[in-house]
C-alpha positions, 0 to 999 in steps of 0.5 A, a space after each residue: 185670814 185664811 186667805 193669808 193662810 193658803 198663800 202662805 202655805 203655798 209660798 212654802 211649798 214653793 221654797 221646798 221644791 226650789 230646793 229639790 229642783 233638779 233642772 230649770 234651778 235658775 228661773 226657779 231660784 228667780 221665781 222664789 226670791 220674786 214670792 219672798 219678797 211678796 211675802 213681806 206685805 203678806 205678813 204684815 197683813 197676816 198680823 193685822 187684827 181685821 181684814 177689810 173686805 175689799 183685800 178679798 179679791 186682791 187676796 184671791 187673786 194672789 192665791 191662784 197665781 201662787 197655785 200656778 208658780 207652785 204648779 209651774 215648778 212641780 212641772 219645769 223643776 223635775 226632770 221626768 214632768 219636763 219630759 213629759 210636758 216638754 211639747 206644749 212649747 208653753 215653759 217660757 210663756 208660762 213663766 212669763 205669765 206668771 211674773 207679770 202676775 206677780 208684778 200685778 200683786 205687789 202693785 196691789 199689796 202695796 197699796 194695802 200695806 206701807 212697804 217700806 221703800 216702795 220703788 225698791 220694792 217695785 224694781 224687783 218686779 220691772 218687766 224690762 229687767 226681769 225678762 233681761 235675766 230669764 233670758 239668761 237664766 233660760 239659756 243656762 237652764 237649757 245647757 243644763 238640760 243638754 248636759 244630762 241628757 248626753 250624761 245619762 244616754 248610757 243609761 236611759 239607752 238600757 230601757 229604749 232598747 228594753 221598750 224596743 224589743 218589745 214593739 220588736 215582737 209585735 211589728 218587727 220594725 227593728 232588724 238590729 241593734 245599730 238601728 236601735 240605737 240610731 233611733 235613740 239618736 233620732 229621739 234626743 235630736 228631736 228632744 233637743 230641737 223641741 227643748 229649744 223651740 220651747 224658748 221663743 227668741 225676742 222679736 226683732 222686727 226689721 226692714 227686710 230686703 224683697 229678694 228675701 221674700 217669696 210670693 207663692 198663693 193668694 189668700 185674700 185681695 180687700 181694698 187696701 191689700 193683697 194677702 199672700 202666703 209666702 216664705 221668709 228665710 225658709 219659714 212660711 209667712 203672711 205678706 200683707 201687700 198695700 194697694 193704692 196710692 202710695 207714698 214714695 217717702 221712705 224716710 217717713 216710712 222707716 220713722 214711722 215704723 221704728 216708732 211702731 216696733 218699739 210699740 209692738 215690743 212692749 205686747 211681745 206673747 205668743 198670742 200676739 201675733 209676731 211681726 217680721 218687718 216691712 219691706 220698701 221696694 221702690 226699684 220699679 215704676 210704683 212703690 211696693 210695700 208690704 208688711 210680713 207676719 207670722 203665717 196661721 194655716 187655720 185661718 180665724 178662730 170663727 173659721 175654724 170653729 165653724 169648720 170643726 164642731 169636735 174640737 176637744 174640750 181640752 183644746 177649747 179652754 186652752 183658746 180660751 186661755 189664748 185669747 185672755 192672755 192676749 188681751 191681758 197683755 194689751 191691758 197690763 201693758 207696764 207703761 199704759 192699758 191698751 184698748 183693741 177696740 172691736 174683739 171678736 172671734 174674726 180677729 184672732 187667728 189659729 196656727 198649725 198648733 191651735 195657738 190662737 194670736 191676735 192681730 190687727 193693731 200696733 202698725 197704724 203709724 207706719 200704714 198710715 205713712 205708706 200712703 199718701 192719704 192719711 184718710 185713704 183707710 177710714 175706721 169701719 163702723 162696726 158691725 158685730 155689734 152683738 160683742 158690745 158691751 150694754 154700756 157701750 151700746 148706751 154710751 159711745 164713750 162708756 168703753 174701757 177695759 171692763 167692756 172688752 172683758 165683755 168681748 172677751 167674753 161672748 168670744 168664750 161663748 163661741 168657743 164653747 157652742 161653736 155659735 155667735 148668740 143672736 145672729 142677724 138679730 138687728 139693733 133694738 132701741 129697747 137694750 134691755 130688751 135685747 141683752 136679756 135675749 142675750 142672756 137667755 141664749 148664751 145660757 141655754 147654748 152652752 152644751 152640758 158638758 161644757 167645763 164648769 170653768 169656762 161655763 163661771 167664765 161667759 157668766 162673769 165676763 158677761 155680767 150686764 155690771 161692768 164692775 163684776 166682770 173680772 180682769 183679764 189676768 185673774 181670767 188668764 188665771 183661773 184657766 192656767 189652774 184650771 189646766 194645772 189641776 188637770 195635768 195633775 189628775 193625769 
C-alpha cells in the first residue's frame, strides 16, 4: 500500500509542475494525461483490500519510472534547468524513454486490474501515435523557446554585460561594447544550434547517389569489407564497403533493403546506431556496394575503455545507461522482442560525445542480397564465450531475454573495472566450477569507489537465475534516477 501511496503522491506532483511549467508546456501536457490515465487501475488497486505479493515488482517499476517524469519535468519544464541541462542533447530521448515506460506499465496494470475498454486504453500508449504528436509538440515547444529568448535579449543582456565587465578586469579580453553584445550574439546563436541538436530528426534511410560519397582513410579491411572513414553531405561517416563475389540484381537489393529499413525504424535511439542508406553503384566492370552509418571516432567501448582507465564515474554509468537503453529498445520492440545474440563491449561503439551505439544487426536481408551466396558470410562461433549466460552454456537453446541481461551485465563490469573477468581462461566442463571463478572475480574487481548503483547492478544482472536478473527497462530506470537524483544534488 505504500507503494500505491508514493505513486500517487508523485502522480500529483507532476500535476502541479505541469501547471507551472513555463517552457516544453506541450510534451508536459502529453506527459500528464498518459499518468492520468495510469492512474485509473492505480486507484482501483489502492482500493483493494490486500495486495498480492507478485504486484510489488510492477509496482516498483512503476514508482521509478514516475520518479523520472517528475524529474524530466522539473528539469525541461522551467526555463533556468533548460538552460542548464540544454547540453546533454538527451531531452527528446529522455521523453521518449519515458513514454515507452509507460507503455510497459499500463500492459502491466491491466493485467492486475479489469480496466474497462482495455484497447482504448491501450491506444493512448501506442508508440506509432505518441512519437507522431511529440514530434509536433517538440517542434512547437521549440519556437516557443526561440521566442522568449529574442523577447528577453534586452533583459538578459544587462547581466552578460555585468558578467563581461568583470572577466573585462582580469584578462581585458573585451575593448567595447560592440564586442559585447556580438559576443552575446554568438551566445544565442550557439544556444539555438544546441536547442535544436537536442531534437534528433526520424531516420530515413535511403538509396544514396556514389557522387554523394567521399572515401577518405581506411579504418579496417575483414574478409567480407572494407571500412571507410568518409563524408555524407558534409557530415562524417562509416562506409562499409563488400568484398567478394557479388550480385548484380539490383531490384533484390533495393527489395531487401526496403524490408530491412522498416525493421531498423521500429529500433530508432540514440543508442542504435543511425543507418544512412546503401549505395548501388554498378556503372563500372564490378558492382560496388557499400552500406553508410553514422561514424563513432572512438572506436569500441573495449577500446576505449582499455585506452583510458580515468574515465569519470559519471561518464561510466551514463555508458551504463547507453548500453540498457539499447537493448531495452531491441526488447520491448511494440510488435516483438528482439534478440542481439552475442553482447558484448566489442559491439558497441562510442561517438565524439561518449554515446555508446550499438551496431551490428538489422541489415542481414539486404547484405545477404548483395552477394551471390547467400552462405558467403557464415555466423562465427562465438568466442566470448565468458558473456554467456550459465544456461545458455548448459543449453544452446535455453538463450532469451534473461541470458542477454547477463551480457549486459558483464559489459557493466567492464565499464566499471575497465577489465574483461577470466581473460583467456578456457571452457571448463565443470560450469560451476567456472561461473563461481566468475562470481569471485567480478566481486573483487569492482573498485571501491565504484557507485553503488552500478556495483547492485553486475550483482543482479549477473545472478546465476535468470529469473532474478531484472529487465532491461527497470535498468534503464534505475540508472536515469540514479543520474536525476545527482543533478538534483548539483
Amino acid at each position: 500500500m505504500e507503494l500505491l501511496k508514493s505513486i500517487l503522491k508523485i502522480a500529483h506532483n507532476i500535476y502541479s509542475l505541469h501547471e507551472k511549467a513555463s517552457c516544453n508546456k506541450k510534451q508536459c501536457n502529453r506527459l500528464r494525461k498518459r499518468i492520468e490515465l495510469l492512474m485509473v487501475p492505480v486507484e482501483k488497486l489502492n482500493k483493494q483490500a490486500k495486495m498480492r505479493k507478485d504486484h510489488d515488482d510492477i509496482l516498483q517499476e512503476l514508482l521509478c519510472t514516475m520518479s523520472n517524469a517528475e524529474s524530466w519535468i522539473q528539469k525541461y519544464s522551467n526555463r533556468m534547468w533548460l538552460l542548464k541541462f540544454i547540453k546533454a542533447n538527451r531531452i527528446k530521448e529522455e521523453f521518449d524513454l519515458i513514454n515507452d515506460r509507460l507503455r510497459d506499465a499500463a500492459e502491466a496494470l491491466i493485467m492486475l486490474t479489469s480496466v474497462e475498454h482495455t484497447q482504448d486504453f491501450l491506444k493512448y500508449f501506442d508508440e506509432k501515435e505518441w512519437k507522431k504528436q511529440n514530434i509536433k509538440a517538440i517542434e512547437a515547444d521549440i519556437n516557443d523557446i526561440k521566442e522568449y529568448l529574442k523577447g528577453e535579449m534586452g533583459s538578459v543582456a544587462e547581466n552578460v554585460v555585468y558578467v563581461a565587465d568583470k572577466v573585462d578586469s582580469m584578462s581585458n579580453k573585451f575593448d567595447n561594447m560592440t564586442t559585447k553584445m556580438d559576443r552575446l550574439e554568438d551566445l544565442y546563436k550557439n544556444l539555438e544550434a544546441q536547442l535544436f541538436s537536442g531534437i534528433r530528426m526520424p531516420w530515413n534511410p535511403k538509396i544514396i547517389q556514389a557522387a554523394d560519397l567521399v572515401q577518405t582513410e581506411l579504418l579496417m579491411e575483414t574478409r567480407d569489407c572494407l571500412l571507410y572513414r568518409g563524408d555524407y553531405h558534409k557530415s562524417p561517416v562509416t562506409i562499409k564497403v563488400l568484398k567478394g563475389e557479388l550480385s548484380k540484381d539490383n531490384e533484390t537489393v533495393r527489395r531487401s533493403f526496403d524490408s530491412d529499413c522498416k525493421t531498423m525504424k521500429k529500433f530508432e535511439c540514440m543508442n542504435i546506431l543511425r543507418l544512412y542508406g546503401i549505395c548501388i553503384d554498378n556503372s563500372k566492370s564490378e558492382p560496388y556496394y557499400c552500406m553508410v552509418t553514422e561514424f563513432c571516432e572512438k572506436g569500441t567501448l573495449r577500446e576505449l575503455l582499455s585506452s583510458d582507465k580515468n574515465l569519470p564515474w559519471e561518464q561510466r554509468i551514463l555508458m551504463a545507461l547507453d548500453a540498457a537503453r539499447a537493448l531495452y529498445r531491441l526488447h520491448q520492440s511494440e510488435h516483438k522482442t528482439v534478440l542481439y545474440g552475442n553482447l558484448s563491449s566489442s559491439k558497441f561503439l562510442v561517438d565524439g560525445n561518449g554515446c555508446l551505439k550499438l551496431y551490428g544487426f538489422g541489415l542481414s536481408k539486404t547484405e545477404s542480397s548483395m552477394r551471390r551466396s547467400c552462405n558467403v558470410k557464415k555466423r562465427e562461433k562465438n568466442t566470448e564465450w565468458i558473456y554467456t549466460a550459465p544456461e545458455t552454456l548448459k543449453d544452446i537453446n535455453a538463450y532469451d531475454k534473461h541470458s542477454e541481461i547477463y551480457s549486459l551485465g558483464v559489459v557493466f563490469y567492464e565499464i566499471a573495472s575497465g577489465n574483461i573477468p577470466l581473460q583467456g581462461l578456457p571452457v571448463s566442463e565443470k560450469l560451476e566450477e567456472v561461473y563461481q571463478l566468475l562470481s569471485t572475480e567480478m566481486e573483487m574487481g569492482i573498485p571501491t569507489d565504484c557507485p553503488t548503483i552500478l556495483q547492485d547492478l553486475i550483482k543482479k544482472t549477473t545472478d546465476i537465475n535468470p529469473k532474478n536478473r531484472p529487465s532491461a527497462g527497470a535498468v534503464v530506470d534505475l540508472l536515469l534516477n540514479h543520474l536525476n537524483k545527482e543533478a538534483n544534488h548539483e
